[in-house]
ZAROMI-579980 format. One line per field, with one value per residue (C-alpha): chain; residue in one letter; residue number from 1; x, y, z. Coordinates in Angstrom, 2 decimals, padded with zeros to 5 digits. Layout:
<recs>
chain	(A ...) .
res	(a ...) .
n	(NUM ...) .
east	(X ...) .
north	(Y ...) .
up	(Z ...) .
</recs>
This chain:
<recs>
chain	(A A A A A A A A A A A A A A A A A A A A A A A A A A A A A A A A A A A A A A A A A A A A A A A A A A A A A A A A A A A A A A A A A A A A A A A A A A A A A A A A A A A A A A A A A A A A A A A A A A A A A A A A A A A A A A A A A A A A A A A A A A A A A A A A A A A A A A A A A A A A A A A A A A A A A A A A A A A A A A A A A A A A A A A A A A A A A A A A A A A A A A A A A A A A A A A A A A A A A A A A A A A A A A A A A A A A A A A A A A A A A A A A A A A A A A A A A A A A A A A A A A A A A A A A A A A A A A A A A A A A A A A A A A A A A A A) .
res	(x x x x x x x x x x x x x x x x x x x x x x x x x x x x x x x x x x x x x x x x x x x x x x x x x x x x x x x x x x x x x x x x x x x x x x x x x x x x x x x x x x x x x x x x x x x x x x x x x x x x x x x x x x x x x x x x x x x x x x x x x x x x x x x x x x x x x x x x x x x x x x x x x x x x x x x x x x x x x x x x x x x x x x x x x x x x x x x x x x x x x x x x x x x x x x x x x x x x x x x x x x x x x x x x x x x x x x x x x x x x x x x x x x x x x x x x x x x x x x x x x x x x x x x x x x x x x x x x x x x x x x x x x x x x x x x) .
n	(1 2 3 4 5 6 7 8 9 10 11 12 13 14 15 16 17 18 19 20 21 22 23 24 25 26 27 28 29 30 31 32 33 34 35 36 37 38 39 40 41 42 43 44 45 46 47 48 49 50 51 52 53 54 55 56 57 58 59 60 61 62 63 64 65 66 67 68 69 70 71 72 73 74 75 76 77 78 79 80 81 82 83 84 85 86 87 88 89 90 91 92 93 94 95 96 97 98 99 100 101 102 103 104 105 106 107 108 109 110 111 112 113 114 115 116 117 118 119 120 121 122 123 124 125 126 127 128 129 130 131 132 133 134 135 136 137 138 139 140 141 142 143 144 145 146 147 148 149 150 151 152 153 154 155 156 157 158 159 160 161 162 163 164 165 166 167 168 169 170 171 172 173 174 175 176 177 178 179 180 181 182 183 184 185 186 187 188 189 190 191 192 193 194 195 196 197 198 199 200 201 202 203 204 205 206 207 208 209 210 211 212 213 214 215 216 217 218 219 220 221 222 223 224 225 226 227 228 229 230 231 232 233 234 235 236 237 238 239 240 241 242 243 244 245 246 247 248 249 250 251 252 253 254 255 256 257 258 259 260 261 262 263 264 265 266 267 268 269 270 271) .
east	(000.00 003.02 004.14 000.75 000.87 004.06 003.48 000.05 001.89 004.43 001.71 000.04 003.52 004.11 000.79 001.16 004.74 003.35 000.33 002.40 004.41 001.61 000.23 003.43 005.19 007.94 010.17 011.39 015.06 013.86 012.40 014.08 016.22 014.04 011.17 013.05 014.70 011.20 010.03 012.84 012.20 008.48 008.62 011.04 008.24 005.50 007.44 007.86 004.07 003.06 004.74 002.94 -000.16 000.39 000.93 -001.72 -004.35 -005.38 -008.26 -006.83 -003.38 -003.54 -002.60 000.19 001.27 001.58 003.19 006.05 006.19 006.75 009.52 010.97 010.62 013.80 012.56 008.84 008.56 009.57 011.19 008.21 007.32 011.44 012.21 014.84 017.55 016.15 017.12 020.36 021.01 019.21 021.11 024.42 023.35 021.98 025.75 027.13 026.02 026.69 030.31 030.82 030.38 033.60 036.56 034.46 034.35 037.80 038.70 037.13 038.90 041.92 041.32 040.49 043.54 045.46 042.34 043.00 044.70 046.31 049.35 049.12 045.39 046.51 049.29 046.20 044.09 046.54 047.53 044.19 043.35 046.91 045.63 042.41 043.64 046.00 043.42 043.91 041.38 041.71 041.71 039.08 041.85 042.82 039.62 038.92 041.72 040.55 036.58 037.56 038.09 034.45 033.01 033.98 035.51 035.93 034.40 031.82 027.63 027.46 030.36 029.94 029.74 027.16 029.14 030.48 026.64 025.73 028.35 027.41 024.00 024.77 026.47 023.94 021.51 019.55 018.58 021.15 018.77 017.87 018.67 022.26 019.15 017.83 020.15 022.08 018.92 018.17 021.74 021.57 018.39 019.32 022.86 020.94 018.84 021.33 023.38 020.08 020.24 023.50 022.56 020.19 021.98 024.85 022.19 020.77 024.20 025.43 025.24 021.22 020.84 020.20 022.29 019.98 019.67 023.51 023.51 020.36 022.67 026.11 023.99 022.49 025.68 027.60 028.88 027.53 027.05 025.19 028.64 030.12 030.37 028.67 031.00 032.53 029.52 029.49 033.33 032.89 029.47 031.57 033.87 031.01 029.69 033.05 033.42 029.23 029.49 032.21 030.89 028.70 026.29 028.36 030.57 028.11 029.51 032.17 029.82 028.14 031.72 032.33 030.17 032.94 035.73 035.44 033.45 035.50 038.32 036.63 037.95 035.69 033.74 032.88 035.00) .
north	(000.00 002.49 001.51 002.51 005.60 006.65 005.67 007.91 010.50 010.11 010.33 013.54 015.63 014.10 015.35 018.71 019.26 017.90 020.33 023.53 022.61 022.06 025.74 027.70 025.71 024.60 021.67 018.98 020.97 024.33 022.39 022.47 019.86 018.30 018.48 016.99 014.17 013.18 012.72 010.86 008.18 008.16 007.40 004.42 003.08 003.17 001.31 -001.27 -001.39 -001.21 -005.17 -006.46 -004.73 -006.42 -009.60 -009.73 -009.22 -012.75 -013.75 -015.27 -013.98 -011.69 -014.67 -015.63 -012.24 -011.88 -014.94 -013.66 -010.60 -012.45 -014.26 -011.57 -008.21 -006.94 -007.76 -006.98 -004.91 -000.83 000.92 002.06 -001.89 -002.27 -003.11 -000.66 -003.76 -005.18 -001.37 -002.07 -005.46 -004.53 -002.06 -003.94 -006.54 -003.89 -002.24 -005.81 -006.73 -003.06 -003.58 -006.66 -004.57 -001.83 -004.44 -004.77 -001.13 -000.27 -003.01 -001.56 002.20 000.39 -000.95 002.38 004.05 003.26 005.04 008.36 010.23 013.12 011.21 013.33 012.17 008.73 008.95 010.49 007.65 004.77 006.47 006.83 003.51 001.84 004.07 003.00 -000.60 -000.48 001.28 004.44 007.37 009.77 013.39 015.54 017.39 013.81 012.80 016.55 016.30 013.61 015.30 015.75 011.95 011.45 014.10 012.31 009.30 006.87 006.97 009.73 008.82 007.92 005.69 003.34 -000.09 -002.78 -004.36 -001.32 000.09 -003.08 -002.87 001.14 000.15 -002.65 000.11 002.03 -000.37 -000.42 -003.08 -004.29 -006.84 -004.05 -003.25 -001.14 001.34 001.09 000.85 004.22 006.18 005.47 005.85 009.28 010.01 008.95 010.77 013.63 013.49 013.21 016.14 018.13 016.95 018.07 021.72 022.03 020.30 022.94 025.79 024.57 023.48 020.12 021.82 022.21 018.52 016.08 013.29 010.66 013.22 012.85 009.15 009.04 011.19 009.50 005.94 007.00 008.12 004.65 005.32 002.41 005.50 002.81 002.04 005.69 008.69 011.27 014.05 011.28 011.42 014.84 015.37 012.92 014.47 018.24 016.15 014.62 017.98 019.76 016.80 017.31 021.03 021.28 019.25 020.03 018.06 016.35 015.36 013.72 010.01 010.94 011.88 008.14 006.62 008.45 006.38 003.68 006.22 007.97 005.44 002.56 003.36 006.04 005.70 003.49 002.16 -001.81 -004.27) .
up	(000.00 000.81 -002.53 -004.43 -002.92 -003.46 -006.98 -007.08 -005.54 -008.47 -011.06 -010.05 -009.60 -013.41 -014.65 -013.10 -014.56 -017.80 -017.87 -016.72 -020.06 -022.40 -020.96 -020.87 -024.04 -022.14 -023.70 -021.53 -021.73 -020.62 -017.05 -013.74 -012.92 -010.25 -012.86 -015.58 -013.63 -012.74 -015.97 -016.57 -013.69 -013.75 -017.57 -016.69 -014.01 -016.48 -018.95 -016.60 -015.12 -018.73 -019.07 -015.66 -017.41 -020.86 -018.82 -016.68 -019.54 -020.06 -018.07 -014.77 -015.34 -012.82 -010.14 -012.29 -012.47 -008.37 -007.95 -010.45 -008.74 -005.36 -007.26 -009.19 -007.72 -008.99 -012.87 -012.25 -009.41 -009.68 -007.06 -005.00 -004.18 -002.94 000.45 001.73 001.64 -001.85 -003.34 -001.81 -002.95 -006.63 -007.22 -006.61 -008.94 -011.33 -011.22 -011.04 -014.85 -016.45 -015.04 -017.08 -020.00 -019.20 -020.24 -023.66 -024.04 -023.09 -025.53 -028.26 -027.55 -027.73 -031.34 -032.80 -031.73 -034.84 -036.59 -035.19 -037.37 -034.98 -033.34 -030.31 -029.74 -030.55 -027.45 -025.57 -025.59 -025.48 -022.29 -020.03 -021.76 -019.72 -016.79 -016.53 -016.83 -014.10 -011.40 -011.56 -011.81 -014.37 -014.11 -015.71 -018.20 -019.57 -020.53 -021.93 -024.33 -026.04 -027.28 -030.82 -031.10 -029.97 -032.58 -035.27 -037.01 -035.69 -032.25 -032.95 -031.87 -036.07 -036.16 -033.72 -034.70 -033.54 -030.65 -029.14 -028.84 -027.54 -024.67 -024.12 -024.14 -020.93 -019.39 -019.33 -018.04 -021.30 -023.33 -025.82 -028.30 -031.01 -034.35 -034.08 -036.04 -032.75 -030.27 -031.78 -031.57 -028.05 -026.96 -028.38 -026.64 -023.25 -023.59 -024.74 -021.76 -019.27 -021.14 -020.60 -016.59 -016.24 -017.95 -015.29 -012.39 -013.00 -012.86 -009.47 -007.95 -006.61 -002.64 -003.08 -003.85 -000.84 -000.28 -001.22 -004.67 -005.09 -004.52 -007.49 -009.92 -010.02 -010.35 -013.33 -014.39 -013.80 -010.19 -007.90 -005.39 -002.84 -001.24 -001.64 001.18 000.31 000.07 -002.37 -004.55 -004.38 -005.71 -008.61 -009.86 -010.09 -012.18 -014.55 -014.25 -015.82 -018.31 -019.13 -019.36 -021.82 -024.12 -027.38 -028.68 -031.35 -029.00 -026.76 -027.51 -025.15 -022.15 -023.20 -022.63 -019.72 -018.03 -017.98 -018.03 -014.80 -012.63 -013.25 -010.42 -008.24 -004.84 -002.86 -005.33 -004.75 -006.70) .
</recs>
């Protein structure tokens, strides 16, 4: 019942946000960042209700349906129906499987570097690839001076190949069995999103955000911020933040790798 209400409560703040657009003309960039981040989520929710919904239409279905959701709550259940330990122990195993993905995407960096045809860019990215590998975090500057190889050939949103989206698609918790038509397009959406987020999050200011805010941000953004301090959290979303700011929109395929980049070896991050 606490979970049905938080989910009504949910709903409502969704429909007023989405009415005060449709009467002022607002576009989902132009909202605050609390707004727009609830959008975000609450769309995610319905997606997933929308399946137990599909699911359940047959007639007596519906005591199929609760029995799987006894048995899988992390797969059929959202958020709002979580125990406080289950969004603990989800989360780690959410975290758990985009992780496999980061050797497969630091792989594929690797095999592009002959492709780059500035030498100095080349040196660049063989050498935060060798850091990254051996555990150590990467400054904000190092992953800066590498942008121009993510605007274009050959690592640019365009030029990706079908396995590489694949793997940036399981670290990013989405799902990887689409057409690469399909999987390009809605890695480009949900970069573009969280590019918008971070617009807005720099506009408000990390310091108004609550900690259990902070902790939301940097998992979206690939830190598995469950087993983090806060003030942690806090210093490695100001350096997504600097990384997210900088950028342009053609160069947004770098903010989608940075999702391995920076989060990877972040002090006090779970192995």
């Amino acid at each position: 019942m606490k979970g049905l209400h938080m989910l009504w409560a949910d709903a409502k703040k969704a429909r007023r946000i989405k009415t005060n657009m449709w009467k002022h003309n607002i576009k989902f960039h132009q909202l605050s960042y609390r707004e727009m981040e609830h959008l975000r989520q609450f769309r995610r929710d319905v997606t997933k209700c929308l399946f137990l919904g599909i699911i359940s239409i047959p007639p007596f279905a519906n005591y199929l349906v609760f029995l799987l959701m006894y048995l899988f709550p992390r797969q059929l259940l959202i958020r709002h129906f979580w125990t406080p330990k289950q969004q603990i122990d989800f989360l780690d195993i959410y975290h758990a499987l985009r992780k496999q993905s980061h050797p497969e995407i630091l792989c594929c960096l690797e095999r592009v570097i002959p492709l780059i045809s500035d030498a100095g860019l080349r040196w660049h990215m063989a050498e935060l690839c060798t850091k990254i590998q051996h555990g150590t975090h990467p400054a904000v500057h190092d992953i800066l001076a590498l942008r121009n190889c993510f605007s274009n050939y050959p690592l640019g949103m365009n030029q990706l190949h079908a396995l590489q989206m694949k793997a940036l698609s399981r670290a990013m918790l989405l799902t990887p069995y689409l057409p690469p038509l399909l999987l390009r397009h809605r890695l480009k959406t949900h970069t573009t999103v969280i590019h918008h987020l971070d617009k807005a999050l720099a506009k408000l200011g990390i310091g108004q955000l609550t900690a259990q805010e902070v902790k939301s941000a940097c998992y979206l953004r690939g830190l598995n911020s469950t087993h983090v301090a806060e003030d942690r959290c806090r210093t490695w979303l100001g350096e997504w933040l600097q990384i997210s700011c900088s950028l342009k929109e053609a160069e947004l395929s770098l903010l989608l790798h940075n999702v391995v980049l920076l989060s990877t070896n972040y002090i006090g991050t779970r192995r």
